[in-house]
N, C-alpha and C positions, 0 to 999 in steps of 0.2 A: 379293436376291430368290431364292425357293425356288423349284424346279421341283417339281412336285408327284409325277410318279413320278420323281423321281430316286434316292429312299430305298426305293423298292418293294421286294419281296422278287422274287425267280425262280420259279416252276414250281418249281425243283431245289431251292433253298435254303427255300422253305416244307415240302415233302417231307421234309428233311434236319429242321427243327425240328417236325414232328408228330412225327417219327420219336422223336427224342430225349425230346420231353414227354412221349410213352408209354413209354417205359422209366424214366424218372424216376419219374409217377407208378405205373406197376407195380415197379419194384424198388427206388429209393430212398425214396419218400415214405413208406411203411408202418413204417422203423425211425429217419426223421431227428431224430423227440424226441427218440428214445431217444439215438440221438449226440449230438444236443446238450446234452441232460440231461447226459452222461458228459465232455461236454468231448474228446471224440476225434476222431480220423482216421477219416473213412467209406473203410473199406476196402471193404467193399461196393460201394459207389459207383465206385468204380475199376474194382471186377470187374464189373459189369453193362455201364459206359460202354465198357470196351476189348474186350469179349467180343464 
């Protein structure tokens, strides 16, 4: 049997994944065809996530 908020998110950790989805869709999603068309390493991706 499941507890129902057991799986919930935190105040902190919902915060932490808007946070992320907006840099995604502002810095990675605009050129990810394009990586993937190329078959490459998103180095972009790297520089936005660690920046």
């Amino acid at each position: 049997m499941t507890h129902p908020g057991l799986y919930a998110l935190t105040e902190e950790h919902e915060a932490i994944r808007a946070a992320v989805r907006e840099i995604a869709e502002r810095e990675i999603a605009p050129y990810a065809a394009e990586v993937d068309a190329e078959s490459r390493y998103p180095v972009e991706a790297q520089k936005a996530l660690t920046a």
